[in-house]
ZAMARGU-4260 file (C-alpha; in steps of 0.2 Angstrom, whole numbers, plus 5000, padded with zeros to 4 digits):
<rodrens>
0) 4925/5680/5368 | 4931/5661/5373 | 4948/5658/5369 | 4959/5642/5371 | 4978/5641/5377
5) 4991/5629/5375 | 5009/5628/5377 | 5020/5613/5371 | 5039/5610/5369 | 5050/5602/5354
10) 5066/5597/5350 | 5071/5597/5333 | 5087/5600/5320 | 5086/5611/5305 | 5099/5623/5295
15) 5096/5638/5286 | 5103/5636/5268 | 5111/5652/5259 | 5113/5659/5276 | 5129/5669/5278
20) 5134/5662/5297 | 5132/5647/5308 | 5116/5644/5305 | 5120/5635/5289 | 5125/5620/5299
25) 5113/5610/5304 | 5108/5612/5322 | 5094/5611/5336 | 5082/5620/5346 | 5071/5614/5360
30) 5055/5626/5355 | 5044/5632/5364 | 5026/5636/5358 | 5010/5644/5363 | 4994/5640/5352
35) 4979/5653/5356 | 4962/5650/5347 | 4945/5662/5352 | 4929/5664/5345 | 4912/5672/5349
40) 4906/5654/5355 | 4916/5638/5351 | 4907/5625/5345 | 4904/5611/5356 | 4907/5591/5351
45) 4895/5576/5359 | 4906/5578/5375 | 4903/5595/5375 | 4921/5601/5374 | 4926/5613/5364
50) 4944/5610/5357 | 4952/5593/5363 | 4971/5603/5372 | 4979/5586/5368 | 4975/5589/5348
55) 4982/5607/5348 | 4998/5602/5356 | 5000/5587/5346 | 5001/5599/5330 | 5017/5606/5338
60) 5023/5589/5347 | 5023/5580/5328 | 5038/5592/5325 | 5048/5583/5340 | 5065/5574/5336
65) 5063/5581/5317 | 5072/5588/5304 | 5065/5602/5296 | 5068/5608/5281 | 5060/5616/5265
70) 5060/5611/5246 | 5077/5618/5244 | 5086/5606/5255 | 5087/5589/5242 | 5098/5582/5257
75) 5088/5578/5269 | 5072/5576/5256 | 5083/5562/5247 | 5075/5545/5256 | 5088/5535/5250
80) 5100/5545/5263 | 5086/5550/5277 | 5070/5541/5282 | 5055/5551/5277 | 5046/5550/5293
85) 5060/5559/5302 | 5059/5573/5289 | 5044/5590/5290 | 5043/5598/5275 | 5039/5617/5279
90) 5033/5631/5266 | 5047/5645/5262 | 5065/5645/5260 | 5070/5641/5276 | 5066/5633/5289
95) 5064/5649/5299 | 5055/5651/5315 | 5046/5662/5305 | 5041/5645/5293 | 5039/5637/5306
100) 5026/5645/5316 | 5016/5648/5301 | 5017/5627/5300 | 5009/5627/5315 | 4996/5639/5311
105) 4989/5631/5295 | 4988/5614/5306 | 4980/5618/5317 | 4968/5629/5307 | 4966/5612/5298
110) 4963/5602/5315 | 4948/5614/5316 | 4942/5613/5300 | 4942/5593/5302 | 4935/5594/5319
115) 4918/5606/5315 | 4917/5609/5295 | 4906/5623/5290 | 4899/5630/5307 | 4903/5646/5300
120) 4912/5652/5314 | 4928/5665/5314 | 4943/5658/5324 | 4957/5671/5327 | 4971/5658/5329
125) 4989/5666/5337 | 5004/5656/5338 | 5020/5661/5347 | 5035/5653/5344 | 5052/5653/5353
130) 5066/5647/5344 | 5078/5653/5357 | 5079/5661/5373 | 5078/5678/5364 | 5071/5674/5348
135) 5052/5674/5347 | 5040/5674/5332 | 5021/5678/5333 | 5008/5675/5320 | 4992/5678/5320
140) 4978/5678/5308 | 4958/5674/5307 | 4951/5659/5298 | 4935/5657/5293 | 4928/5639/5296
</rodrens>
């Protein structure tokens, strides 16, 4: 088994709507986040490399200095009141560190697929994310590519 590790950091604001305590106030984190991908064998590129680090950390990087928010907050989706670049739109009803791992996982299961289409490989892709100094989320899932 080969396996790939990388660990970025992020700042970013968010606030869970609905939610019955502070966390309905928009607010930030600095996260911290582990990307783990393994296979039988990676496939190789024409450098012979494998997956570029830089690309997989770049996934979670692209969150930095962002609000995230789901399709519930119109606020924040409005670009009259917010520029949209500043804006990451995640899956759910929250923006969770729950949602927010599973964005990373789809990303960079799509970096994969983008990177070696069809070489019929099974990737078990783990990310771990910590939202807080005691608050961590772990998904982890296989994709086939």
């Amino acid at each position: 088994m080969e396996k790939i590790i990388v660990h970025s950091h992020f700042h970013t604001g968010h606030r869970q709507l609905g939610y019955p305590g502070k966390c309905k106030w928009v607010h930030g984190h600095t996260w911290r986040g582990t990307v783990t991908v393994s296979c039988e064998a990676f496939p190789r590129d024409e450098l012979d490399m494998a997956l570029d680090f830089g690309d997989l950390k770049a996934v979670m990087r692209f969150l930095d200095h962002k609000m995230l928010v789901t399709e519930q907050d119109a606020t924040f989706l409005n670009p009259e009141l917010f520029e949209p670049e500043g804006v990451v739109l995640l899956r759910g009803k929250g923006p969770s560190v729950e949602n927010v791992a599973l964005y990373v996982w789809d990303n960079v299961v799509a970096h994969i697929r983008d990177k070696f289409p069809g070489h019929d490989v099974m990737y078990t892709v783990q990310v771990l994310i910590q939202e807080t100094e005691n608050n961590i989320f772990v998904v982890e899932k296989t994709a086939h590519v």
